[in-house]
C-alpha positions in Angstrom: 0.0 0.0 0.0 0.9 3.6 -0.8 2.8 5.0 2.4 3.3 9.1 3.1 6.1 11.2 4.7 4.5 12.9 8.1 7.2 15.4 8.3 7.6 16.6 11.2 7.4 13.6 12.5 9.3 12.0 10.5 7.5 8.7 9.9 5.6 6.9 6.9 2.4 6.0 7.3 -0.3 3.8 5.0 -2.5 5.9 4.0 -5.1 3.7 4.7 -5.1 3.4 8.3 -7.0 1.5 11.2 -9.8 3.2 13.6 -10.1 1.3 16.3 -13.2 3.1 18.1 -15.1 0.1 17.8 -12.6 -1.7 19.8 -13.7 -0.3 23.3 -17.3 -0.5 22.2 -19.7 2.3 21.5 -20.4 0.4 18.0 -22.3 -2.3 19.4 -20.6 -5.4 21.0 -17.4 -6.2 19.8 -16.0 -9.6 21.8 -12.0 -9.6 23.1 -11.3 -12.4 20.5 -12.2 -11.1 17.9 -9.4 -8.5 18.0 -6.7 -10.8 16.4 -8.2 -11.5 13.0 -9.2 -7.8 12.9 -5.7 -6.4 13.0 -4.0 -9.5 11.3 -6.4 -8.8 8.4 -5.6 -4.9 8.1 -1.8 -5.9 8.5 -1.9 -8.2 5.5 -3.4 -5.5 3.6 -0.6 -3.1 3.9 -2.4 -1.3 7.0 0.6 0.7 8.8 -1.0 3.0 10.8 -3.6 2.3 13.7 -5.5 4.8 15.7 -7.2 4.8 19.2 -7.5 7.0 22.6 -7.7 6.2 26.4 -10.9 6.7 26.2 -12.1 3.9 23.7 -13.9 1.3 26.1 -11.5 3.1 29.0 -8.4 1.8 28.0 -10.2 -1.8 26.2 -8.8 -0.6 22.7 -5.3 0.1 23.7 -4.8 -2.6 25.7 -6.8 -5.5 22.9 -4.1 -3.3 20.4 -1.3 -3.3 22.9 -2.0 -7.4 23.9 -1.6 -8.1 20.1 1.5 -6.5 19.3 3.6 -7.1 22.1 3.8 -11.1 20.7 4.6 -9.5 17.3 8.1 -7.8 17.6 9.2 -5.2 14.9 5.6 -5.1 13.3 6.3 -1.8 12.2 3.1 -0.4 13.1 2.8 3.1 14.4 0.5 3.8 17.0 -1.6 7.0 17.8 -3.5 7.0 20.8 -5.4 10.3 22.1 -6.2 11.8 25.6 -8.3 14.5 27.6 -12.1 12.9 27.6 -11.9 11.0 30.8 -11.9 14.3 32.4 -14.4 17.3 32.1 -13.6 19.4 29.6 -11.9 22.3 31.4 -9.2 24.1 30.4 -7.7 23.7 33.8 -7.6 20.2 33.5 -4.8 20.1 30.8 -1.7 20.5 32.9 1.6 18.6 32.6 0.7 17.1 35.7 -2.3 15.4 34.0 -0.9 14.9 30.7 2.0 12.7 32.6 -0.4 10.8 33.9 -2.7 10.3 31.1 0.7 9.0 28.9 1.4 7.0 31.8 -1.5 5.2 31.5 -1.5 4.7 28.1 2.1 3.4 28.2 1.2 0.8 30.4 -1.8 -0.4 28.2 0.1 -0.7 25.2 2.5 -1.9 26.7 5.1 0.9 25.1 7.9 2.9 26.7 7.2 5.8 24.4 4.1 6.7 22.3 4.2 7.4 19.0 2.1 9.8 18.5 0.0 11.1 21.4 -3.2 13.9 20.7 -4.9 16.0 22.5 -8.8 14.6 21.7 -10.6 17.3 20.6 -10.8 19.5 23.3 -12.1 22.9 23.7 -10.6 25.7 21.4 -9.5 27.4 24.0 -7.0 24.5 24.9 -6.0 24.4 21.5 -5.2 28.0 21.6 -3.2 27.6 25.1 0.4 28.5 25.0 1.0 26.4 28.1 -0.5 23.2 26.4 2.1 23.6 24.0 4.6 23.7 26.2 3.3 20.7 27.8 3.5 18.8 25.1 6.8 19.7 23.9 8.2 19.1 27.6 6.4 15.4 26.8 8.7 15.1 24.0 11.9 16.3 25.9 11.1 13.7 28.9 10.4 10.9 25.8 7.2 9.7 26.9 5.9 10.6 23.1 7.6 10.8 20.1 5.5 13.3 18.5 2.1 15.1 19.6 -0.8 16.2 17.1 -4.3 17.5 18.0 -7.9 16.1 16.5 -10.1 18.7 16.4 -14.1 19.4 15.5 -13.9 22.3 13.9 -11.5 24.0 10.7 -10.5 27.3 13.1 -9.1 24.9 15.8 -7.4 22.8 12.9 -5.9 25.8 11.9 -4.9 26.8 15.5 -2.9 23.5 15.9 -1.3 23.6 12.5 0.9 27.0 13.2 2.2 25.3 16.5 5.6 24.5 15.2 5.7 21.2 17.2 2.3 19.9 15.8 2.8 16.6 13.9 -0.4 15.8 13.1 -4.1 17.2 13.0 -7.1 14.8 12.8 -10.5 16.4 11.4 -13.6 14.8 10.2 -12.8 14.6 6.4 -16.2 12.9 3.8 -18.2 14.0 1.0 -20.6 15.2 3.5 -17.6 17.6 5.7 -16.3 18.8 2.8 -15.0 22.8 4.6 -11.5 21.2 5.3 -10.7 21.3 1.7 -10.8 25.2 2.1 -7.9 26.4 4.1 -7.0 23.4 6.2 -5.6 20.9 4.3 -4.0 23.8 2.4 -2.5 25.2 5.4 -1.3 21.5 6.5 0.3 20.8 3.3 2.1 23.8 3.6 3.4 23.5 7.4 4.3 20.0 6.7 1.8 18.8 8.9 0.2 15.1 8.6 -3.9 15.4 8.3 -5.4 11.9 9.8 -9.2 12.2 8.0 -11.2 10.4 10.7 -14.8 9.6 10.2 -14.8 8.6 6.4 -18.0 7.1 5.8 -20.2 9.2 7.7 -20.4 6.6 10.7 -21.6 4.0 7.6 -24.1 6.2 6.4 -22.0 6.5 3.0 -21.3 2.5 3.1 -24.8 3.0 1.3 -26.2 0.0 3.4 -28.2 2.0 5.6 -32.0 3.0 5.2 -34.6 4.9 7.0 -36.0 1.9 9.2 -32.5 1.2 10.3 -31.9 0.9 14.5 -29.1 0.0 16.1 -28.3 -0.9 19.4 -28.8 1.1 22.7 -24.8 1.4 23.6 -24.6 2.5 20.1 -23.7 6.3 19.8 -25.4 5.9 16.4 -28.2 6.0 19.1 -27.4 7.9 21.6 -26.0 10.6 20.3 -27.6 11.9 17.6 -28.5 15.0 18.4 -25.1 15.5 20.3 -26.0 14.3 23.6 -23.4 12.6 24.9 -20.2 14.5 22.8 -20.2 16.7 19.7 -23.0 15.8 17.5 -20.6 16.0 14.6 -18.9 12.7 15.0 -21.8 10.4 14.4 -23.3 10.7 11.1 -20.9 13.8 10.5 -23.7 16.1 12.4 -26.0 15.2 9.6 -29.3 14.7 10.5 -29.6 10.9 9.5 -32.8 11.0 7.3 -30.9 13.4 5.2 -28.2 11.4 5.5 -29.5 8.2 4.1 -31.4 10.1 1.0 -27.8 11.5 0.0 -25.7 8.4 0.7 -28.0 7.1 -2.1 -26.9 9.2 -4.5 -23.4 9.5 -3.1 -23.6 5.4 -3.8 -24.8 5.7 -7.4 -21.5 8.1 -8.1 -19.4 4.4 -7.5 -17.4 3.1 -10.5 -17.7 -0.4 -12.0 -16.1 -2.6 -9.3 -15.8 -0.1 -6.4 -18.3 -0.3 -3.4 -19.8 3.5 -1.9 -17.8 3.2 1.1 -14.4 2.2 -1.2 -15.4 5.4 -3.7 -15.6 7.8 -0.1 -12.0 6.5 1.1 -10.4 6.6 -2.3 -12.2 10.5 -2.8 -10.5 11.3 0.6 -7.6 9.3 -0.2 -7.1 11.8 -3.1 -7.5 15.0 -1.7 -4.0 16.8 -1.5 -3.0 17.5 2.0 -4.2 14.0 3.3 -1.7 12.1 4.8 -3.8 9.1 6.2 -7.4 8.2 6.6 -8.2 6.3 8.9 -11.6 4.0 8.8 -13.0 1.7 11.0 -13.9 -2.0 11.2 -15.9 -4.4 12.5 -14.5 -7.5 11.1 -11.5 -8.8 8.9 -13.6 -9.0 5.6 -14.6 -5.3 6.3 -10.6 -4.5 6.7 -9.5 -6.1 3.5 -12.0 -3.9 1.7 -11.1 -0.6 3.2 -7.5 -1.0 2.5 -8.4 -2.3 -1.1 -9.7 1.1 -1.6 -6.1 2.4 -2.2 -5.6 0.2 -5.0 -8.7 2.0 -7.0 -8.0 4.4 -10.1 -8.3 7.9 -8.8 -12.1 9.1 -8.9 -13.0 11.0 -12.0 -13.0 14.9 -12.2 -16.9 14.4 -12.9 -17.2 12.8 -10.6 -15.7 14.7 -7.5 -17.9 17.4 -9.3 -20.6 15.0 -8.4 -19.7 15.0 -5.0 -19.5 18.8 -4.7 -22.6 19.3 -6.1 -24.0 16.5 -4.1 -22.8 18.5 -0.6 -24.3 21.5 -1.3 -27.3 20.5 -2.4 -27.9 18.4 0.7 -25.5 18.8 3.0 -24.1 21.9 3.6 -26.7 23.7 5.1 -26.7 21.9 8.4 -22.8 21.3 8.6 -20.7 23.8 6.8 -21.4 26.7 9.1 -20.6 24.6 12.4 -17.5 23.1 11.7 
């Protein structure tokens, strides 16, 4: 699989990635043993690159990610975990003291001396704008309890924020055919610095998978649930803030734009996959068949330029009314 540069930090990395969310739950159950054929099936498909945070299932996804690597010396994987939602989101609450303590525990759970990349988890813009965060992080670097530090963000202005720290690796925004406002001035602006952008939330939370209709449910712990109208965390990370009726009419469409041989959620990774700026994007995965097709989606012809007008057109038809304003 294609691999590219992260600059500042110094590292290639797939550009198909791994999301590992749904390893620490909020995606329905996802049973302990089914971990291993997960990750052996992204690894075999050129996979590089996995993502989680301390706060996925409390620590479950590091530790299911940390358990499977420690009996798989020089895997050449690099790891990116976040931190900063098991706490309230103050501002007072990001201190080295905290941060420390937070790397600590990730450490252990991955069972790392140093973490590769470590991001503050979308925290409130005025964190992002801190000096003394900064600082923090950098003094994380001198003490080597992180190689590199990056921020992932809700919304463009904190992108931007993050991206003329001169220590900021790596930015991760929402990044689909339905959040289209990065394109503007962030990945532009990331390109530039020499910043990696990890594009989380590809398909929508599987709205642009296409498989999804109006009768739909899922389950209770589900934030597909729970959390559609932003009640537990920022509304835009499930369903990309669209409202999901909305949603499902446009991923319809969005499907029909696939080429011969290409599946809706392949045609949204390879349309992010092409967008210059992106270093990685990073979906997830329930299973080891769902893996080997997201990866395959870097092996796809680039989209066409019809068709990315498609997409465009598509967006603000439907979409940008409710999102492009907010993030």
């Amino acid at each position: 699989m294609e691999e590219r540069l992260c600059r500042r930090f110094g590292r290639k990395l797939s550009v198909v990635g791994l999301g590992t969310w749904q390893l620490g739950g909020d995606w329905g159950q996802f049973p302990d043993e089914d971990a291993p054929a997960l990750l052996d099936a992204a690894i075999a498909s050129g996979v590089t690159f996995f993502d989680t945070a301390d706060v996925y299932g409390d620590g479950r996804s590091e530790r299911l990610i940390g358990e499977y690597l420690r009996n798989r010396p020089g895997h050449g994987i690099t790891v990116a975990t976040k931190f900063g939602r098991r706490v309230p989101q103050e501002a007072a609450n990001y201190t080295l003291a905290n941060f420390r303590a937070w790397t600590d525990r990730s450490r252990t759970n991955l069972g790392a001396d140093i973490l590769d990349l470590v991001q503050l988890h979308c925290p409130p813009s005025e964190v992002v704008a801190s000096d003394a965060v900064y600082d923090a992080l950098d003094r994380l670097v001198e003490e080597e309890r992180v190689r590199a530090y990056g921020v992932s963000v809700e919304t463009c202005d904190q992108a931007l924020d993050a991206i003329a720290r001169p220590g900021t690796a790596a930015v991760q925004i929402i990044l689909n055919p339905f959040r289209l406002k990065p394109l503007e001035r962030v990945l532009p602006a990331a390109e530039a610095a020499g910043v990696a952008i990890i594009a989380r939330v590809p398909l929508a939370s599987g709205l642009l998978s296409g498989r999804y209709t109006e009768e739909t449910t899922f389950a209770p712990e589900d934030h597909r649930t729970y959390n559609r109208k932003g009640e537990a965390f920022d509304q835009g990370e499930t369903f990309s803030g669209v409202d999901y009726e909305t949603g499902v009419r446009a991923a319809r469409e969005f499907a029909a734009l696939a080429p011969e041989g290409a599946t809706p959620a392949q045609t949204a990774l390879r349309w992010i996959i092409q967008q210059p700026g992106v270093t990685t994007v990073i979906p997830g995965a329930r299973n080891a068949e769902q893996a080997r097709a997201n990866a395959a989606a870097a092996e796809l012809p680039a989209l066409s330029e019809e068709t990315s007008a498609a997409v465009a057109e598509l967006y603000d038809r439907e979409i940008r009314g409710q999102v492009h304003h907010r993030w």
